[in-house]
MMTF fields as JSON, N, C-alpha, C and O atoms, coordinates in Angstrom:
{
  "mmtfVersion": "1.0.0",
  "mmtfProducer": "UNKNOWN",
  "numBonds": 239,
  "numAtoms": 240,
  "numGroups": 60,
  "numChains": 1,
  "numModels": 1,
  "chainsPerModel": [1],
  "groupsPerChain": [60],
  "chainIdList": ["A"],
  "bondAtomList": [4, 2, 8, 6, 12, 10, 16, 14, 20, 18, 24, 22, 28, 26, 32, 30, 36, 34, 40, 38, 44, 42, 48, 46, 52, 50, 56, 54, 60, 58, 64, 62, 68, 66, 72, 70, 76, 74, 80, 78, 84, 82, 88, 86, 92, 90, 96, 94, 100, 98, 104, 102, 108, 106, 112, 110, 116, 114, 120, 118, 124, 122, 128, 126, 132, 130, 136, 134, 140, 138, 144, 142, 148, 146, 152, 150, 156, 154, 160, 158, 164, 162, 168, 166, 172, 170, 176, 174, 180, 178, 184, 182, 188, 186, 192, 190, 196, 194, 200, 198, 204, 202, 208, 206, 212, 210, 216, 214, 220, 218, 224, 222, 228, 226, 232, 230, 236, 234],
  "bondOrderList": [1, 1, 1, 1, 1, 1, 1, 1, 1, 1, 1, 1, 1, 1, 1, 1, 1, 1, 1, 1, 1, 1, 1, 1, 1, 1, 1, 1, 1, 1, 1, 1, 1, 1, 1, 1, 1, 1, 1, 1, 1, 1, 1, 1, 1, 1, 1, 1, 1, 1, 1, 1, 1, 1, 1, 1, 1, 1, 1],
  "groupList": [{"groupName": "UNK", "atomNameList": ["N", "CA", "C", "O"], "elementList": ["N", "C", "C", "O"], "formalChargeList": [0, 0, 0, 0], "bondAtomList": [1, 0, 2, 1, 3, 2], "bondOrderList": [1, 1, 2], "singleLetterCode": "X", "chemCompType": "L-PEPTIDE LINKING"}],
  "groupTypeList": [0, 0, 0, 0, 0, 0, 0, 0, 0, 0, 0, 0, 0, 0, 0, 0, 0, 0, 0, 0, 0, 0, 0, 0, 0, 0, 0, 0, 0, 0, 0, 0, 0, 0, 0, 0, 0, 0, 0, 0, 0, 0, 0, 0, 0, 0, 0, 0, 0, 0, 0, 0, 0, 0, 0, 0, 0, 0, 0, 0],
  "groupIdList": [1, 2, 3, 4, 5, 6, 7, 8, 9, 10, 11, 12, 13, 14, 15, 16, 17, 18, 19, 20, 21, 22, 23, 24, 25, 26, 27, 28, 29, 30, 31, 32, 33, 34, 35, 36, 37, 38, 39, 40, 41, 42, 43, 44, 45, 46, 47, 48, 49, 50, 51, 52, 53, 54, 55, 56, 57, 58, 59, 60],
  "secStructList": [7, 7, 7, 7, 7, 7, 7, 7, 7, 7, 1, 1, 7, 1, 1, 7, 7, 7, 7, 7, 7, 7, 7, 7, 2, 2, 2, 2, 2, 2, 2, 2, 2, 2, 2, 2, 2, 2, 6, 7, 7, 6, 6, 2, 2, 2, 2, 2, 2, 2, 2, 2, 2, 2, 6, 6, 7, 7, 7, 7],
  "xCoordList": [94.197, 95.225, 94.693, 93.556, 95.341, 95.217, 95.485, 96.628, 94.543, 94.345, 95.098, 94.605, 96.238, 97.369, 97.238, 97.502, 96.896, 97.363, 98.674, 99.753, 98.649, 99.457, 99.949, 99.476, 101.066, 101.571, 102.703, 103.81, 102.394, 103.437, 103.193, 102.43, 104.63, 104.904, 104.545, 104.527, 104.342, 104.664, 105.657, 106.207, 105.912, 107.28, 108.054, 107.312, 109.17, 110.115, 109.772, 109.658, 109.577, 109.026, 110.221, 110.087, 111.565, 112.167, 113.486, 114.516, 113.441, 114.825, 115.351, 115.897, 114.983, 115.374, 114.494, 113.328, 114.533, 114.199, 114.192, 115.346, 113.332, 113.559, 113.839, 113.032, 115.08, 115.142, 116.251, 116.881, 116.302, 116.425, 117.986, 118.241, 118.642, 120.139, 120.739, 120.8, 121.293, 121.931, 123.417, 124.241, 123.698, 125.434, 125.457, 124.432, 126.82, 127.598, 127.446, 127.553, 127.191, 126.943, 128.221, 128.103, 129.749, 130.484, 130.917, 132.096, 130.423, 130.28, 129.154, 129.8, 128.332, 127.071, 127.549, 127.114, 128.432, 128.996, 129.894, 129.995, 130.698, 131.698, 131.457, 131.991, 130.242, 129.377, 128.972, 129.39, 128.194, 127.704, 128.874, 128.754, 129.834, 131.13, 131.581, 132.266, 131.166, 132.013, 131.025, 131.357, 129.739, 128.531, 128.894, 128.98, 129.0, 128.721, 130.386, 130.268, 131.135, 132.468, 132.126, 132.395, 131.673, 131.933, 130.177, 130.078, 128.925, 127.926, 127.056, 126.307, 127.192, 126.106, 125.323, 125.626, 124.006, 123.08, 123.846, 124.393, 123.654, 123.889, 123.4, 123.908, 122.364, 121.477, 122.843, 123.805, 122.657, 123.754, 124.991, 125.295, 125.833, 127.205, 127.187, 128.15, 126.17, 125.868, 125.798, 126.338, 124.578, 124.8, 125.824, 126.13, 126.407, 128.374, 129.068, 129.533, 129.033, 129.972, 129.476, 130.015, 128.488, 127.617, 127.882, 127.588, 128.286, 128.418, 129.687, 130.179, 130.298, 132.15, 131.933, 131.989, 131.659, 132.336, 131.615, 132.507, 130.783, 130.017, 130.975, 131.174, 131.261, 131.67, 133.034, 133.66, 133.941, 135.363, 135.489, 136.305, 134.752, 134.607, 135.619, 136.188, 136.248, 136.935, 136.501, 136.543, 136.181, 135.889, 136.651, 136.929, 137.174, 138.447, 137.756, 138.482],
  "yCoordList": [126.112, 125.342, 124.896, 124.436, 125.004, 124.992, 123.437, 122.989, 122.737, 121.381, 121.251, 121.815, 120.621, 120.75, 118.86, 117.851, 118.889, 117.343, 116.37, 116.853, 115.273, 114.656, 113.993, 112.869, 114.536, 113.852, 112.94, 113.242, 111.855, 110.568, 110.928, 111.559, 109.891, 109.84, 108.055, 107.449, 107.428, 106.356, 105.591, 105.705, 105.085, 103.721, 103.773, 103.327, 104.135, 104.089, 105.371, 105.302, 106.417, 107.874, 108.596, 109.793, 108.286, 109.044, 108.42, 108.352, 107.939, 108.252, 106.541, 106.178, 105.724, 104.615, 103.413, 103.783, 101.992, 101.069, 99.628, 99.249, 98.794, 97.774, 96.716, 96.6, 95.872, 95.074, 94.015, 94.426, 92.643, 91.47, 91.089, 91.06, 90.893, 90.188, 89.167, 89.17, 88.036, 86.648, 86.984, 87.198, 87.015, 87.177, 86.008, 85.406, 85.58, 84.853, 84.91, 85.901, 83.615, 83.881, 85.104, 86.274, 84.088, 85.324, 86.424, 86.709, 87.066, 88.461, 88.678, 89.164, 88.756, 89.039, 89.08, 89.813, 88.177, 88.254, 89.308, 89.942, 89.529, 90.755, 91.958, 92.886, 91.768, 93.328, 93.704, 94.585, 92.88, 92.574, 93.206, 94.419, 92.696, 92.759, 94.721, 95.326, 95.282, 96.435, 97.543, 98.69, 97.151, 97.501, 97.78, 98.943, 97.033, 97.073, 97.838, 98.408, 97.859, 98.779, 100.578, 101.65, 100.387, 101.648, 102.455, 103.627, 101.861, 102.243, 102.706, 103.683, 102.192, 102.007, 101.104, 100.103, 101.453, 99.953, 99.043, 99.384, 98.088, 97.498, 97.522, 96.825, 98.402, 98.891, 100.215, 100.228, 100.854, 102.167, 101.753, 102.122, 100.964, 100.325, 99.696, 99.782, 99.165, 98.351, 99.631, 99.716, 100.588, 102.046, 102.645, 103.312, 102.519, 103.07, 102.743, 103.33, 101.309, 100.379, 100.893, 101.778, 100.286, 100.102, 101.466, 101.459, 102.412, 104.034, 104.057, 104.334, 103.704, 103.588, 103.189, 103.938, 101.877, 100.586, 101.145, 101.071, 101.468, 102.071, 103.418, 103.36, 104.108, 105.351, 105.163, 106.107, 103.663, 103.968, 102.236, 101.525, 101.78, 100.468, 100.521, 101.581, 99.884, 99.654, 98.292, 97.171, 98.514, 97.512, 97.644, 98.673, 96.322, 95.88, 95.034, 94.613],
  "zCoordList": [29.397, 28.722, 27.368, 27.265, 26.547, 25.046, 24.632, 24.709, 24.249, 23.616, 22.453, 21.475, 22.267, 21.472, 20.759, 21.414, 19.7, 19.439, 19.595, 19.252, 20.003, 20.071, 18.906, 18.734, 17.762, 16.614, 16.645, 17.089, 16.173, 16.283, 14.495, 13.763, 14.411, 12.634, 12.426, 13.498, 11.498, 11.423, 11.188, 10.093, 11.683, 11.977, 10.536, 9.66, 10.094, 9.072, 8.569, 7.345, 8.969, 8.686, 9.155, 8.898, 9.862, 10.335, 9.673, 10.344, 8.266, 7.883, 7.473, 6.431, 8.638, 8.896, 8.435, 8.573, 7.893, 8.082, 8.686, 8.887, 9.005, 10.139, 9.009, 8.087, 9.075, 8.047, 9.013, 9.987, 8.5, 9.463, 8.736, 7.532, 9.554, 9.102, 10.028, 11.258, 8.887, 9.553, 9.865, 8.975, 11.191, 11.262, 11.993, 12.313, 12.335, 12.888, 14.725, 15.447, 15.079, 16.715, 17.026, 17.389, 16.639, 17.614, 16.679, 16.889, 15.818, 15.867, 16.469, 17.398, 16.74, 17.332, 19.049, 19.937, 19.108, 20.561, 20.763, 21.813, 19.499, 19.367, 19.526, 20.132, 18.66, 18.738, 20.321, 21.072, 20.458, 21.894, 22.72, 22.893, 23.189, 23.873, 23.523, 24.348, 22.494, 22.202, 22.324, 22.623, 22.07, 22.227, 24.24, 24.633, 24.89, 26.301, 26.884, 27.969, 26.564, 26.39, 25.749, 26.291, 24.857, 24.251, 24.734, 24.369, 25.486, 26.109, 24.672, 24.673, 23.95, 22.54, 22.869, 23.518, 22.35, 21.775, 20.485, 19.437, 20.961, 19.742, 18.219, 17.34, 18.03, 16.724, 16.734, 15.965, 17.423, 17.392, 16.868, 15.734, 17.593, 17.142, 15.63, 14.868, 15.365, 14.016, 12.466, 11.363, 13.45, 12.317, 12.213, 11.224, 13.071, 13.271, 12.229, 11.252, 12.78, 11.498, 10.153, 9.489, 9.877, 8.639, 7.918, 6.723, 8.327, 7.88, 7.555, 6.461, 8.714, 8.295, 6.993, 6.017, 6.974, 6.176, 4.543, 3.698, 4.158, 3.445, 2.457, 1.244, 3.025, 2.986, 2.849, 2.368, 3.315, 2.861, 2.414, 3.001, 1.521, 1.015, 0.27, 0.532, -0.635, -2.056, -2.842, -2.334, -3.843, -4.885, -5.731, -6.347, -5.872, -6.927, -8.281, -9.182]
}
């Protein structure tokens, strides 16, 4: 058997970054609530949104 290394990338190497945000208890409960309905993580449901909302914004 052929000794193959084990490669990990480092943490924010895959596209993504870890960055901290203040919301509102009940959105956080909302999320929570739609998050456990629709069988997303709540990081998942949040990149959902965050993509929508991004991509069909309007600024006046």
């Amino acid at each position: 058997m052929k000794n193959e290394p084990l490669v990990i990338k480092r943490r924010g190497e895959d596209g993504t970054k870890i960055i901290s945000v203040r919301i509102k208890e009940e959105t956080l409960s909302e999320l929570d609530r739609i998050a456990s309905e629709s069988n997303y993580s709540r990081n998942e449901l949040i990149n959902v949104i965050l993509a929508h909302g991004v991509k069909n914004i309007e600024i006046e």
